[in-house]
KEBA-745896 format. One line per 8 residues: number of its first residue (from 0); their letters; for each residue x, y, z of C-alpha. Coordinates in nm, 4 decimals, m for minus. Layout:
! KEBA-745896
NUM) a) X Y Z ~ ...
This chain:
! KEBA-745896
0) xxxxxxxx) 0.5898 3.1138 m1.7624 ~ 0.3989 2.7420 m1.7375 ~ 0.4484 2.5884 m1.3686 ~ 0.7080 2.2916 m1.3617 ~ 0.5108 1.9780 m1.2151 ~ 0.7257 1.7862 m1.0324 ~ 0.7369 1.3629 m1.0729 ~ 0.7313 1.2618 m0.7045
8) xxxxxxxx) 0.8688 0.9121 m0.7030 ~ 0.9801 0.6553 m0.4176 ~ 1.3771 0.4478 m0.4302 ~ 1.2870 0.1688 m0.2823 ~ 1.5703 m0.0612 m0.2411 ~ 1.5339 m0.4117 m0.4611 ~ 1.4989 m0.6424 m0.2349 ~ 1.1855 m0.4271 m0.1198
16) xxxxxxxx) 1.0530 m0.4427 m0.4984 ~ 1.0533 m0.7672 m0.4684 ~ 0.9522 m0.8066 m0.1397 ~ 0.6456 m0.6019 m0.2564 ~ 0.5830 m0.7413 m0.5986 ~ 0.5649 m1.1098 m0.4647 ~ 0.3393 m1.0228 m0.2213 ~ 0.0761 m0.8077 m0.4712
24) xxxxxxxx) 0.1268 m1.1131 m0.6860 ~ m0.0188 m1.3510 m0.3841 ~ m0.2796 m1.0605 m0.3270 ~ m0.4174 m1.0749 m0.6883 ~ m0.4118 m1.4352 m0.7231 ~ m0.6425 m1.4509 m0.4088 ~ m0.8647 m1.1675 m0.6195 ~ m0.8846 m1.4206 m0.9005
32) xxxxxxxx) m0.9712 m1.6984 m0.5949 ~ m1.2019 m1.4564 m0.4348 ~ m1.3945 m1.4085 m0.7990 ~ m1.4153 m1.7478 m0.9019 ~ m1.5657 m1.8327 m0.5418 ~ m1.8363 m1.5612 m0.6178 ~ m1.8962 m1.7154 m0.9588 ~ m1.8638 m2.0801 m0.8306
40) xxxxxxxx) m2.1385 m1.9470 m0.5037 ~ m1.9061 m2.0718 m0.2508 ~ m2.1120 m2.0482 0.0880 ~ m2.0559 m1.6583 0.1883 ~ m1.8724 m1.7140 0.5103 ~ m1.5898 m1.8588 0.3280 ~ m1.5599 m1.5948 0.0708 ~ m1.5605 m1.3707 0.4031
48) xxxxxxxx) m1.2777 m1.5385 0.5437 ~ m1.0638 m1.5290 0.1822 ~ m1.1534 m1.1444 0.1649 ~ m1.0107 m1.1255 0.5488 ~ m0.7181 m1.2926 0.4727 ~ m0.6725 m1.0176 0.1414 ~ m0.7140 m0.7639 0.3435 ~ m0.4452 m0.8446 0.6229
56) xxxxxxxx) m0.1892 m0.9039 0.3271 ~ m0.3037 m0.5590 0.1577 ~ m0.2589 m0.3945 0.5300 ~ 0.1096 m0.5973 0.4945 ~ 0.1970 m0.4280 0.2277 ~ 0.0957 m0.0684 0.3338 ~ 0.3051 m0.1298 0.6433 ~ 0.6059 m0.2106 0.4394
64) xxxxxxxx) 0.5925 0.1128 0.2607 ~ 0.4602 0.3170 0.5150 ~ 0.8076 0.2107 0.6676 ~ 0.9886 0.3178 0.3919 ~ 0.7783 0.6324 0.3398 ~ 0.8631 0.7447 0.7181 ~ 1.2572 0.6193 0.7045 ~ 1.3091 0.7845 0.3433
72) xxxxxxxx) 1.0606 1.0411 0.2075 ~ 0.9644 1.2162 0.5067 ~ 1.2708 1.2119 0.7122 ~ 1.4808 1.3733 0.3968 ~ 1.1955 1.6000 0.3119 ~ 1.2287 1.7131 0.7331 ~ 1.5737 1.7211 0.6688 ~ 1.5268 1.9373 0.3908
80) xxxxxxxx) 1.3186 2.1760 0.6175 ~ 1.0062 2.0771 0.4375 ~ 0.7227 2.0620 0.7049 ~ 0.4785 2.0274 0.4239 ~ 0.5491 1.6555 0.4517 ~ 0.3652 1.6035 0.7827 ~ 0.0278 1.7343 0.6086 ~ 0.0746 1.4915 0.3721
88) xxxxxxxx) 0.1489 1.2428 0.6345 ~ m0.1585 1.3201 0.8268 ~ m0.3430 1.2674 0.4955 ~ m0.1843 0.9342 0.4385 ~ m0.2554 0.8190 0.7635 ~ m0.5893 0.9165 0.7942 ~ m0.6842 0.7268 0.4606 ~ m0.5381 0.4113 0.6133
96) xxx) m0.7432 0.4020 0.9012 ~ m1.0708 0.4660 0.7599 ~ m1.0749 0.0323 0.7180
């Protein structure tokens, strides 16, 4: 008998969506800014400072649904008595720190 895989996937409330979309829509117009800088050879330390300010709105958005992660996923999968959840945790958290 073929293993079931199971579709993991987040409920997010909609004014989170659109918290979140507006916000990766700010972050990849400031990829487009960042490129044309590049291509334009905008002195380095401002491209620096644009790539800062990315970063800091990417972290923004990782802390939004690292929120919701922690408040929905992991406390129902604790509730659920799935422990397996902190591993995963552990794993999530460790890959946002390596900045």
């Amino acid at each position: 008998m073929a293993e079931v895989e199971t579709c993991r996937k987040s409920h997010h409330p909609e004014h989170v969506k659109t918290n979140l979309t507006h916000r990766l829509n700010r972050i990849e117009g400031q990829i487009r800014g960042i490129k044309r800088m590049v291509d334009e050879d905008v002195y380095c330390d401002d491209i620096i400072t644009q790539l800062s300010a990315t970063q800091s709105a990417l972290n923004s958005v990782a802390a939004i649904l690292l929120d919701g992660h922690l408040k929905g996923c992991v406390k129902n999968r604790l509730a659920e008595g799935d422990e397996t959840i902190l591993d995963e945790l552990v794993t999530t958290m460790t890959k946002l720190m390596r900045k």
